[in-house]
SEGUKOL-519948 format. One line per field, with one value per residue: residue in three letters; x, y, z of N, C-alpha, C in turn; residue number from 1. Coordinates in pm, whole numbers, plus 50000, padded with zeros to 5 digits. Layout:
BEGIN
rest <- c(ALA;...)
neast <- c(X;...)
nnorth <- c(Y;...)
nup <- c(Z;...)
caeast <- c(X;...)
canorth <- c(Y;...)
caup <- c(Z;...)
ceast <- c(X;...)
cnorth <- c(Y;...)
cup <- c(Z;...)
nr <- c(NUM;...)
# end
This chain:
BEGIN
rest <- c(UNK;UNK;UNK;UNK;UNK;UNK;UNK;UNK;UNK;UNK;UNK;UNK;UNK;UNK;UNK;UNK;UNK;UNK;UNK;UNK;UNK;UNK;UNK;UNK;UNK;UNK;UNK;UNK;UNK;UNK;UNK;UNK;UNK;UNK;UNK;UNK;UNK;UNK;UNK;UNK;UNK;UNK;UNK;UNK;UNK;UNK;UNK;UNK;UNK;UNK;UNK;UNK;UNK;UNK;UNK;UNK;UNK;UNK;UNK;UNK;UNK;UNK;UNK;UNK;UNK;UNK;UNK;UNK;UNK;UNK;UNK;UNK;UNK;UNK;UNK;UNK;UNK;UNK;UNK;UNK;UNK;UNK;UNK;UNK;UNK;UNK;UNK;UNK;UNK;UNK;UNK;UNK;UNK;UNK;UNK;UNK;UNK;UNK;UNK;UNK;UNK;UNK;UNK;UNK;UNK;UNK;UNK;UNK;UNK;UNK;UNK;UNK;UNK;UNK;UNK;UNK;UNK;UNK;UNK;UNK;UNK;UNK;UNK;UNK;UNK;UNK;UNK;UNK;UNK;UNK;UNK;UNK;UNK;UNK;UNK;UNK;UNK;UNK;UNK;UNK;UNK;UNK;UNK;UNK;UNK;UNK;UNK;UNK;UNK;UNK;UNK;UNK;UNK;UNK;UNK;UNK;UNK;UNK;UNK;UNK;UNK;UNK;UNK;UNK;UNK;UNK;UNK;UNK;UNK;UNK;UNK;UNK;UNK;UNK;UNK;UNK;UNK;UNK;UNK;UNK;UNK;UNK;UNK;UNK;UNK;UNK;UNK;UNK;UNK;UNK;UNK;UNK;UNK;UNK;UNK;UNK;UNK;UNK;UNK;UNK;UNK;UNK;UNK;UNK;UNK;UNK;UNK;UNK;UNK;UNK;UNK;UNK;UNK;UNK;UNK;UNK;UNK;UNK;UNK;UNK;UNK;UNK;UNK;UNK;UNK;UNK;UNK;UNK;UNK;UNK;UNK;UNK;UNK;UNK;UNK;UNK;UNK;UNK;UNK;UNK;UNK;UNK;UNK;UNK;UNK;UNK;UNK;UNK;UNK)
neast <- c(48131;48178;48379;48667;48901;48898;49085;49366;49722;50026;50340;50538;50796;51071;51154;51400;51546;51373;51482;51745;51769;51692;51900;51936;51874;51787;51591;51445;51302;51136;51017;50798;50641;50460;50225;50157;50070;49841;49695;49662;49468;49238;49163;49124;48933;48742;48687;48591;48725;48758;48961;49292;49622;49969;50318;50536;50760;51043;51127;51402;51452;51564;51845;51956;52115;52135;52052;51865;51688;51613;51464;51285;51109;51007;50870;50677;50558;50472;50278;50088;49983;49906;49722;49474;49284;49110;49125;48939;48708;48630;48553;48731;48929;49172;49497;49827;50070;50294;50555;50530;50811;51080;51253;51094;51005;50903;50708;50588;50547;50323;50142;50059;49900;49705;49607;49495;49313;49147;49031;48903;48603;48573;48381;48411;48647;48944;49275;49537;49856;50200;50429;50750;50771;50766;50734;50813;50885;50601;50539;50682;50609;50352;50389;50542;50335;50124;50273;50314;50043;49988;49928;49858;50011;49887;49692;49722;49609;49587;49377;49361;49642;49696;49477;49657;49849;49928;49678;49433;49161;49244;49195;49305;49573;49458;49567;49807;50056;50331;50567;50780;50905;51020;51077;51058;50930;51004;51018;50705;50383;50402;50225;49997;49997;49966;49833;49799;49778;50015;50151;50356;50389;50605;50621;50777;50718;50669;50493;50329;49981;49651;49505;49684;49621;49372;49408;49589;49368;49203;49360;49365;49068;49071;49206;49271;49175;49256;49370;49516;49343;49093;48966;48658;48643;48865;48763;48697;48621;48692;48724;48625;48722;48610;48545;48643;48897;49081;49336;49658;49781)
nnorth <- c(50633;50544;50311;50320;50204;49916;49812;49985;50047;50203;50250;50440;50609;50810;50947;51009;51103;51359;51490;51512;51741;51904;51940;51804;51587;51235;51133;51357;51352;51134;51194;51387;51217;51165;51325;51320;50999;51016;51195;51076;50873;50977;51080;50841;50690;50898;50912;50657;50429;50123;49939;49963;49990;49999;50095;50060;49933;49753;49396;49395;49683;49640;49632;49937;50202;50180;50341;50523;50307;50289;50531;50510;50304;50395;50642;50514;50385;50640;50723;50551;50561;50830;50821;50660;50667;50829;50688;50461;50573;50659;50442;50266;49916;49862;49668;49478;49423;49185;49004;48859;48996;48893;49123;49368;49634;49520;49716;49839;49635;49594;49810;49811;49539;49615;49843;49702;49457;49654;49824;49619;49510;49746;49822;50007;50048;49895;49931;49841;49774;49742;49650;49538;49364;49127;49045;48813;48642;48615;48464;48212;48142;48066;47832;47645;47657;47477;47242;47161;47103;46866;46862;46727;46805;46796;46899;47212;47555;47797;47955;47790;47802;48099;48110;48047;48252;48551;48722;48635;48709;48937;49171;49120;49354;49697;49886;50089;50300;50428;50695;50963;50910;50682;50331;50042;49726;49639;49447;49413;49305;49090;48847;49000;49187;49138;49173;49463;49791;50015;50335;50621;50868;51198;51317;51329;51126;51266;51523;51459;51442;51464;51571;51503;51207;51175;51287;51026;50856;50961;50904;50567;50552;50582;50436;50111;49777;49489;49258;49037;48985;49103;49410;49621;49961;50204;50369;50764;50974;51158;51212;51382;51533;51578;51863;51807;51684;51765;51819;51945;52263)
nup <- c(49180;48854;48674;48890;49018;49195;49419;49534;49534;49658;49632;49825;49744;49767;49935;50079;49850;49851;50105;50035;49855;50052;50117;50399;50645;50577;50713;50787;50543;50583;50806;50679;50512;50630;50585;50322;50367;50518;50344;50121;50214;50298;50077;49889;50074;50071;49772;49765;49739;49825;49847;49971;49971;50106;50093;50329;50428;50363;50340;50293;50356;50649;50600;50565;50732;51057;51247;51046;51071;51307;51316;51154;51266;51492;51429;51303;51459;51622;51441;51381;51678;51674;51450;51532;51615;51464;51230;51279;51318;51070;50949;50855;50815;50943;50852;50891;50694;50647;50851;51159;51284;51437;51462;51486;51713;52031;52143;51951;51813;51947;51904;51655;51715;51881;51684;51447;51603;51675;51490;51342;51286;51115;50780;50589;50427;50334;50442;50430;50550;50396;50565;50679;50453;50214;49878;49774;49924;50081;49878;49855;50151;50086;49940;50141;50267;50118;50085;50369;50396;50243;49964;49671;49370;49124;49234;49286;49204;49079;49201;49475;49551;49609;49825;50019;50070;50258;50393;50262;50119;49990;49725;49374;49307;49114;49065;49056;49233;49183;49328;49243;49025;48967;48808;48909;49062;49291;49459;49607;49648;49502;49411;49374;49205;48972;48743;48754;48652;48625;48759;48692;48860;48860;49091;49395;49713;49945;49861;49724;49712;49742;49556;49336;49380;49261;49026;48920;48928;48769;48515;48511;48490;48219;48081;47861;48001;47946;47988;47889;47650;47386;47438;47546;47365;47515;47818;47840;48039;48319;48637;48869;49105;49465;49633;49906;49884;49758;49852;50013;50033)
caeast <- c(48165;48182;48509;48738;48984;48889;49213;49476;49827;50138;50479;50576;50884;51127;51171;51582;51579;51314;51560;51861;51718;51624;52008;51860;51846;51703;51485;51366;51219;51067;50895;50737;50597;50316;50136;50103;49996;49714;49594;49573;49372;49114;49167;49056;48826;48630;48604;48456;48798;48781;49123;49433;49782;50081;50419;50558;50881;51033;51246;51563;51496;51664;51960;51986;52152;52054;52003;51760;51584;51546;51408;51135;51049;50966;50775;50549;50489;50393;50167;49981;49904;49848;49601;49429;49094;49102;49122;48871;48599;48600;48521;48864;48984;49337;49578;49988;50121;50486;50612;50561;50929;51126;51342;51048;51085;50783;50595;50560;50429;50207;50051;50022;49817;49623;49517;49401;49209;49035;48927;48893;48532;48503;48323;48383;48726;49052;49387;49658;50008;50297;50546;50821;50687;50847;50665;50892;50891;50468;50521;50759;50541;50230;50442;50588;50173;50077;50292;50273;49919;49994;49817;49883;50079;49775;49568;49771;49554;49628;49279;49491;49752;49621;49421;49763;49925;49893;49515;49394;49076;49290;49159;49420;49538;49404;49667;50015;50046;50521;50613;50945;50953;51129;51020;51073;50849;51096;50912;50619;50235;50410;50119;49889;50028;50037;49776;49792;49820;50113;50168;50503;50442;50719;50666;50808;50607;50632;50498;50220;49892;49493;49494;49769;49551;49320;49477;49558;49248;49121;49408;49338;48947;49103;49265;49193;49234;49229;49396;49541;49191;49075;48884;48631;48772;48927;48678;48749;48537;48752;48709;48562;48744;48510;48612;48750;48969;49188;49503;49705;49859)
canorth <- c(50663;50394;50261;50334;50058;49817;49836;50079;50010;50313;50245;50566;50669;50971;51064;51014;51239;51498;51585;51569;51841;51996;51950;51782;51432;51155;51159;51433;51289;51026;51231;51483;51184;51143;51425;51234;50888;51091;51303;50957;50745;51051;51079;50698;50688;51006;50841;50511;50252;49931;49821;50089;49907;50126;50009;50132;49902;49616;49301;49502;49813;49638;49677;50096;50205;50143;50482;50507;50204;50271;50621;50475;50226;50508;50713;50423;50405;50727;50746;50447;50569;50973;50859;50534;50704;50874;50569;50346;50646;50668;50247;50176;49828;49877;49548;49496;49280;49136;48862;48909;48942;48998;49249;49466;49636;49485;49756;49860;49516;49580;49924;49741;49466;49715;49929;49585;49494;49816;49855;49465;49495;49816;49793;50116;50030;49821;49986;49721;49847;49642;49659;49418;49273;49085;48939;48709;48589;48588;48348;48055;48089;47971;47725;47577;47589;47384;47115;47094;47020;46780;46899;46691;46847;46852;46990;47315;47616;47960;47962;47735;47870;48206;48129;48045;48363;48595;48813;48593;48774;49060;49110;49100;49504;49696;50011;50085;50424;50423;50834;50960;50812;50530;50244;49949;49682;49590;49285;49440;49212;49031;48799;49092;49301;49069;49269;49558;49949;50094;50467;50685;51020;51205;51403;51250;51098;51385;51619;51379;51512;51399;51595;51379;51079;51227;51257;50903;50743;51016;50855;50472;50536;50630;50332;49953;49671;49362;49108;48921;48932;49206;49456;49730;50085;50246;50460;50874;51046;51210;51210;51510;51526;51627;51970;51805;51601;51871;51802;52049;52378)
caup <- c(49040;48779;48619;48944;49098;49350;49501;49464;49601;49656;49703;49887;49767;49762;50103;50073;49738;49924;50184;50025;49773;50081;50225;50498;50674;50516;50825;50766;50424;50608;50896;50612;50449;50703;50567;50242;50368;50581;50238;50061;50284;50325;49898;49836;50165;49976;49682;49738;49713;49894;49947;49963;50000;50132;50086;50417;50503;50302;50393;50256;50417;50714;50543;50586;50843;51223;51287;51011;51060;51452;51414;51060;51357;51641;51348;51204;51608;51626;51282;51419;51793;51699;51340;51573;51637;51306;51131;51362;51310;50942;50913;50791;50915;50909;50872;50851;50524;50677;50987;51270;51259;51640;51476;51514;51850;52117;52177;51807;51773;52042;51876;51534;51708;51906;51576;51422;51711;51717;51344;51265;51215;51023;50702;50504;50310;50437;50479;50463;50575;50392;50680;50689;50373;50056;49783;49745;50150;50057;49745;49943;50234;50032;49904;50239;50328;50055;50117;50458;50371;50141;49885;49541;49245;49062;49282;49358;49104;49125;49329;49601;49631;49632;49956;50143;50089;50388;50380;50117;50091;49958;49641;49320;49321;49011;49068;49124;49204;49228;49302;49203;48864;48951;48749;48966;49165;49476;49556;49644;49676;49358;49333;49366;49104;48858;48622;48794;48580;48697;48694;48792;48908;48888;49235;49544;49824;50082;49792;49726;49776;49729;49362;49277;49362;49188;48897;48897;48944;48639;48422;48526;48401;48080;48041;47828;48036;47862;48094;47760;47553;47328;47527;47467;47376;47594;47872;47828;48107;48358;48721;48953;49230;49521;49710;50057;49823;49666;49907;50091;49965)
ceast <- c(48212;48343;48644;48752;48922;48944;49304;49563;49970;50247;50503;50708;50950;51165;51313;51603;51504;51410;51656;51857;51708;51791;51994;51881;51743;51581;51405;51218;51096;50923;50806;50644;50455;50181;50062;50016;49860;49610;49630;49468;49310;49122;49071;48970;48676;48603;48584;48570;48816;48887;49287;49553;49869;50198;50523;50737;50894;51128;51378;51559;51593;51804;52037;52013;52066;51977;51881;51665;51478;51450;51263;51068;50995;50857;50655;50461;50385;50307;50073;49927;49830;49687;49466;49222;49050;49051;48983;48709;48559;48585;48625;48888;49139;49429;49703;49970;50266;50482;50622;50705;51011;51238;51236;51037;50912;50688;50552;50451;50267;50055;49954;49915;49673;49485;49433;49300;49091;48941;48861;48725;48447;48476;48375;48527;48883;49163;49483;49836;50138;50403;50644;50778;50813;50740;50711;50864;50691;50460;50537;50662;50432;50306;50420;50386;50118;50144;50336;50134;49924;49913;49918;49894;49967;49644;49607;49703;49593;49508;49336;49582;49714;49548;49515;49851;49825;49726;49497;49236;49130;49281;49259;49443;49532;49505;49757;50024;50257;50591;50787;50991;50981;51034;51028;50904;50863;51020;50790;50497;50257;50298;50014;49881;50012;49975;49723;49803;49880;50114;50314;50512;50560;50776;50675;50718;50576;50554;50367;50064;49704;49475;49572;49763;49447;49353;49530;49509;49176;49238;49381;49206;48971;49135;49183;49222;49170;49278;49429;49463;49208;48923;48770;48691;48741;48816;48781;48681;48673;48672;48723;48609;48681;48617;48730;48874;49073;49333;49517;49804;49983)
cnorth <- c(50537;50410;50266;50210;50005;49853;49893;50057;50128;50293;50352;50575;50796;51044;51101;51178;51367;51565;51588;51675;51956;52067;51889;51626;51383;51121;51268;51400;51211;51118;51321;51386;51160;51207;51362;51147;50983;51118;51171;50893;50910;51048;50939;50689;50828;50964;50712;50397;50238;49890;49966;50019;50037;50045;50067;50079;49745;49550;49394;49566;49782;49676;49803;50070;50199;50240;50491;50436;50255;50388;50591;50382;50312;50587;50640;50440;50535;50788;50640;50491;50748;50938;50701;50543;50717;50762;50486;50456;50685;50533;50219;50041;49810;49729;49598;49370;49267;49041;48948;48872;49012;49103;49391;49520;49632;49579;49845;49771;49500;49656;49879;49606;49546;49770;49796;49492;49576;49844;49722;49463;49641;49738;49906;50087;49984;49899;49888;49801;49784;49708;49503;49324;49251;48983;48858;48559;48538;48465;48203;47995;48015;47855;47621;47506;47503;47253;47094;47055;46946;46792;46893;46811;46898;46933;47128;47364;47761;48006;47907;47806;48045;48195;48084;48157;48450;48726;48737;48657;48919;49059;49182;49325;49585;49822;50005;50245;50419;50613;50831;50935;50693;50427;50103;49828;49652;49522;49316;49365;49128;48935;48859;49174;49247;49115;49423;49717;49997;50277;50544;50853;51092;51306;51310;51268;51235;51466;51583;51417;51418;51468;51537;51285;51077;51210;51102;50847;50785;50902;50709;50452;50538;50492;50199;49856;49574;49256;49016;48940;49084;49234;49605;49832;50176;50373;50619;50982;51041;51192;51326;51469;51586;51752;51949;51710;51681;51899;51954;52140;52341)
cup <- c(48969;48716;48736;48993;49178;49417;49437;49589;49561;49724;49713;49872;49697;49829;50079;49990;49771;50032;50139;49878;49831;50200;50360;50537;50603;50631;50851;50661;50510;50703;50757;50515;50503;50631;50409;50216;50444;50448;50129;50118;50337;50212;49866;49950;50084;49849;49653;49759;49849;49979;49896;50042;49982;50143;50167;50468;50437;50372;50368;50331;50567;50692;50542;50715;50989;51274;51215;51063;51185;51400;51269;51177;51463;51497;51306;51375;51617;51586;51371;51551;51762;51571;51443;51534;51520;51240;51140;51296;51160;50884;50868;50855;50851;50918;50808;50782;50599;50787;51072;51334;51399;51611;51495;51663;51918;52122;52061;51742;51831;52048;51762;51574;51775;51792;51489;51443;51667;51584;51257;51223;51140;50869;50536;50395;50452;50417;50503;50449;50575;50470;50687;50625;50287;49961;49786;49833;50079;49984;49828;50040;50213;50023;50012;50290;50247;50092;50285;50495;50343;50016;49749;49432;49193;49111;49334;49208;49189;49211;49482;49656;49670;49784;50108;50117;50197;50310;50260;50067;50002;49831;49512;49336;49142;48932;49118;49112;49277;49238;49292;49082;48866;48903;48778;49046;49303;49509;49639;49604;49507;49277;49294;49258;48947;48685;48685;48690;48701;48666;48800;48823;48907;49039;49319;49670;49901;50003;49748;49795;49715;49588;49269;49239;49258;49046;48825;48872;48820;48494;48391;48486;48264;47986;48027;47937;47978;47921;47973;47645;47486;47404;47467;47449;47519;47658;47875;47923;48202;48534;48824;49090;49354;49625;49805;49977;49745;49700;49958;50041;50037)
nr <- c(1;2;3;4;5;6;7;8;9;10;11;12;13;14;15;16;17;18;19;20;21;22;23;24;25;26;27;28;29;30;31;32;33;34;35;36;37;38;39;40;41;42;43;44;45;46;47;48;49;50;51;52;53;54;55;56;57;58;59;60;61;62;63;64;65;66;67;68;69;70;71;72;73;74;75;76;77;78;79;80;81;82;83;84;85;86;87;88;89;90;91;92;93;94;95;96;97;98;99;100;101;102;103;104;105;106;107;108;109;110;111;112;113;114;115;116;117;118;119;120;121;122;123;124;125;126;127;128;129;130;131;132;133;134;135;136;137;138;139;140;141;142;143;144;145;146;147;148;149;150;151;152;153;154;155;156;157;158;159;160;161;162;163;164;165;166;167;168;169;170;171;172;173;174;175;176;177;178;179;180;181;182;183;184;185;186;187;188;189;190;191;192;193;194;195;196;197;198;199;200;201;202;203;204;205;206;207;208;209;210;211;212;213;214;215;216;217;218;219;220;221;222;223;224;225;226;227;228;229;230;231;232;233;234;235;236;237;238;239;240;241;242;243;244;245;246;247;248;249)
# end
């Protein structure tokens, strides 16, 4: 279908405010969000996009308590070894956005290189999983790589530097899909975003469904982009979401 994103990118949040709505551990939030990321990445795998960025675990989130952290670290585990096949058999090639940083615990690291491995030469659309990511951390690091190249003042172009940030093939993202309302970026693929259409759902991740996406991707056809310039008017055709794409009651 014509006018849809390249790449579409979803900071997943809401889990916290889903369980404590529900009286409930904030762990709870988190495990119930699975069902979400699943009924996206079959949502954008059914209709046609490319590149689907998930914003799964940032530099900060260390910062929440231990307890948390440990048991989002045993869950990402267990999302990555129970969806592996899944993933590998629908051409996804799945990749992690963050450092390979040793607070992650070894054999986490070990699943995450595994699933990358395993899908590295699908074809059908990429799956990149910001884990232990920061825009920020992304920006410097180009930096530090340029000049330990040596690579003259004048010769650094936003093409340059661009090909030392981490997946540089990753191509700029065209959507921001933020649930919850919240109107933030949290240092998320900052160079990626940089003309991105944002949109703020106001239902929370766990709640998050493939008519949701849907609905997105119909509003993002709607829309001018002009990137600075004056652009044509604005496309008004609507987007048919296909049957298996209708999310989960």
């Amino acid at each position: 279908m014509s006018g849809l994103p390249r790449h579409v990118a979803c900071v997943m949040d809401g889990n916290g405010r889903w369980a404590a709505l529900r009286s409930s551990p904030r762990t709870n939030g988190h495990r119930a969000a699975e069902a979400a990321v699943i009924d996206v990445i079959e949502a954008a795998h059914a209709a046609g996009i490319p590149w689907l960025s998930l914003f799964a675990f940032s530099t900060e989130n260390w910062g929440r308590p231990q307890g948390e952290v440990r048991f989002l670290m045993r869950l990402v585990q267990r999302v990555v070894r129970k969806h592996a096949l899944m993933l590998h058999a629908r051409g996804i090639r799945c990749r992690f956005l963050g450092d390979a940083d040793t607070r992650i615990p070894p054999s986490l690291a070990a699943d995450i290189d595994a699933l990358t491995t395993l899908t590295a030469g699908n074809t059908r659309m990429t799956l990149t999983v910001a884990f232990d990511h920061g825009g920020r951390r992304d920006i410097v690091s180009a930096a530090r790589s340029l000049i330990r190249e040596g690579v003259p003042p004048e010769q650094v172009t936003e093409e340059s530097f661009a090909r030392h940030l981490p997946h540089p093939d990753t191509p700029d993202v065209d959507l921001v899909i933020r649930t919850s309302g919240e109107q933030r970026i949290s240092n998320f693929m900052l160079w990626q975003v940089a003309y991105a259409e944002w949109m703020f759902p106001q239902v929370l991740w766990p709640d998050f469904r493939a008519g949701h996406f849907w609905e997105c991707l119909d509003a993002y056809r709607r829309r001018e982009r002009r990137f600075g310039g004056v652009g044509a008017p604005a496309r008004t055709a609507g987007v048919a979401a296909p049957a298996a794409t209708t999310g989960r009651s």
